[in-house]
Structure formats: C-alpha cells, structure tokens
C-alpha positions in Angstrom: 103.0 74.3 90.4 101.1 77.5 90.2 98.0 77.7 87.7 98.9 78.5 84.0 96.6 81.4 84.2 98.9 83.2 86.3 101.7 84.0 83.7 99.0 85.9 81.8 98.5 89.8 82.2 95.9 91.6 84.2 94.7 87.8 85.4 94.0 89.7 89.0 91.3 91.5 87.5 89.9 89.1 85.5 89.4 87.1 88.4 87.7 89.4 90.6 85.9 90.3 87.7 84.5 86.4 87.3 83.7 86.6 91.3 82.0 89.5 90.6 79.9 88.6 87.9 79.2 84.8 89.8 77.9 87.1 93.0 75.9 89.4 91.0 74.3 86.3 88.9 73.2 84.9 92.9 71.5 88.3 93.5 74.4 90.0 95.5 75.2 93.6 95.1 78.3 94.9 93.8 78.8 98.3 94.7 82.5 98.3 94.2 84.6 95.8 92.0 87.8 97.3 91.3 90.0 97.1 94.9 93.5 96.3 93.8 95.4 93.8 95.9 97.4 97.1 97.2 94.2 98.3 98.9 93.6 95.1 100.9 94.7 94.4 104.2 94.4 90.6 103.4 97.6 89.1 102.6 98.3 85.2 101.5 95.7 82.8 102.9 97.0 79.8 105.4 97.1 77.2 102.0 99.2 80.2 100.3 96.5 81.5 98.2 97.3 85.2 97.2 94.6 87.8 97.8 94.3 89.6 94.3 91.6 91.8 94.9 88.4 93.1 96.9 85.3 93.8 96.0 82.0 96.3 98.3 79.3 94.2 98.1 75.9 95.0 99.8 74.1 91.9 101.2 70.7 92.2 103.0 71.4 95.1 105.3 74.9 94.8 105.3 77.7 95.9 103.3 80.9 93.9 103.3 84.3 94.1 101.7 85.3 90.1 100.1 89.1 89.5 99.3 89.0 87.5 96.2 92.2 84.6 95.9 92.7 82.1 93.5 94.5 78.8 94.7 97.0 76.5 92.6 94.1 74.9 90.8 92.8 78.3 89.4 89.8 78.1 91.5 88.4 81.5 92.5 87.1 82.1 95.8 85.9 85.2 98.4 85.6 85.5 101.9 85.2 88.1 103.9 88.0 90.7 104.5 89.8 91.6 107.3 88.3 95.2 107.4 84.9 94.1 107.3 85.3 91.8 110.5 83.6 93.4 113.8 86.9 92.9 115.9 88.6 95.1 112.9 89.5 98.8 114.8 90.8 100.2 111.9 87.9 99.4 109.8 86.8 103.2 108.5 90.4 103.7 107.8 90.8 101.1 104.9 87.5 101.9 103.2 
C-alpha cells in the first residue's frame, strides 16, 4: 500500500525539500534544490521506489547530483544520480 502522504499535493517537493534541509543540517552544500522528477535521468529504484526529484549538492571538492525517492513507508532517501556517475557519457548533457 503506498504511503498516505502520497495522495497529498506538491508532496515531491516537500520531500526533496526535507532531504535538503537534513543534508544542509550535516554540513552539505546545496547549490541546487529544485530538479523536478522530469529532469532526472533516474527512473524507479529496483524496490520500486519513484525518484521525485534531484538535488546539486557540493561535497568536499566535488559536486554531485542526488535523486531523492521516497519508499512505501514514507522514508526519504538520496543516492547518487545517474549523471553524476563517472561511467555516465552524457553527463554535461543533463546538467
């Protein structure tokens, strides 16, 4: 059964706003926190977990593009996208 929170509008954006905030609070960078689910490469995880968003963040040296999801239970997690991967040609393409 999908999570409650789902059947609410703009609940995408609240949720990468949430991973946002939770990064920032660790002492990541968050240069850019608004990249729709249309501008990600990343489509449903292997457990089905749909990718709702990205967000630029700048860690140490690097910068990095996260795909947010949220699974079943409403839990919110990142990891990093497609485009930011080294094997990724088309990497300057989706920026």
């Amino acid at each position: 059964m999908p999570a409650p929170g789902r059947a609410l509008r703009g609940w995408e954006t609240e949720a990468c706003a949430l991973a946002s905030l939770r990064l920032q609070a660790l002492g990541v960078s968050v240069k850019d926190a608004a990249i729709p689910a249309t501008g990600m490469l990343d489509g449903e995880s292997f457990t089905g977990s749909p990718c709702v968003g990205g967000l630029r963040i700048h860690w140490y040296a690097h910068e990095v593009v996260l795909a947010i999801r949220v699974d079943d239970a409403a839990e919110i997690y990142s990891r990093v996208s497609i485009v930011s991967r080294p094997d990724n040609d088309d990497e300057e393409s989706h920026d």
